[in-house]
C-alpha positions in Angstrom: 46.6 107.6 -130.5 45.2 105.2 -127.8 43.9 108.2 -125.4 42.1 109.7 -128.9 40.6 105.9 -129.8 39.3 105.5 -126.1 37.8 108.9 -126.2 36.1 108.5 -129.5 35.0 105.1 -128.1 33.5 106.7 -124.9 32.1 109.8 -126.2 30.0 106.9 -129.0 32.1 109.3 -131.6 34.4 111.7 -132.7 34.8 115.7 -131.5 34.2 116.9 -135.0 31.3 114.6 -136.0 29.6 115.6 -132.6 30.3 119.3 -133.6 28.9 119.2 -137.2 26.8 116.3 -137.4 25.5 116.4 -133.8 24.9 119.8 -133.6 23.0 120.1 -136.7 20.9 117.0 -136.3 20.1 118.9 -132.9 21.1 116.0 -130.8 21.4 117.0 -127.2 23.7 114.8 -126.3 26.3 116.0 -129.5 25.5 119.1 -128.3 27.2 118.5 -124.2 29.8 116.6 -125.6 30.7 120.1 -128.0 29.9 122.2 -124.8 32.4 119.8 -122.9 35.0 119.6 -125.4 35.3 122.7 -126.1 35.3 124.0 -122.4 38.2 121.5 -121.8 40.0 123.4 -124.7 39.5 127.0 -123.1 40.7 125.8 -120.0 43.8 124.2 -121.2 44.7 127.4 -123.1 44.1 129.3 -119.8 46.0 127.3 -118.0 48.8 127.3 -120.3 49.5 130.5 -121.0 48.5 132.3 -118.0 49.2 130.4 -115.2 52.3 127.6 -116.6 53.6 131.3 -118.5 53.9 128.8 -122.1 
């Protein structure tokens, strides 16, 4: 819960509000923090299933 407050603190909001509000406002800065988000997702998958083997 702390890492998820500090993160919505940081990124001035929330991964879903970025994705849908952000992103349909046109906001750039929504948009790199979807981009970012989720590229950290695909590459947590990756790494979890293809190279850790979960």
């Amino acid at each position: 819960g702390l890492l998820v407050g500090f993160g919505a603190t940081y990124g001035n909001g929330c991964t879903s509000g970025h994705g849908v509000c952000g992103i349909s406002r046109g906001s750039m800065r929504s948009i790199t923090a979807t981009v970012t988000f989720m590229a950290a997702a695909f590459v947590t998958v990756f790494v979890t299933r293809h190279l850790i083997g979960g």
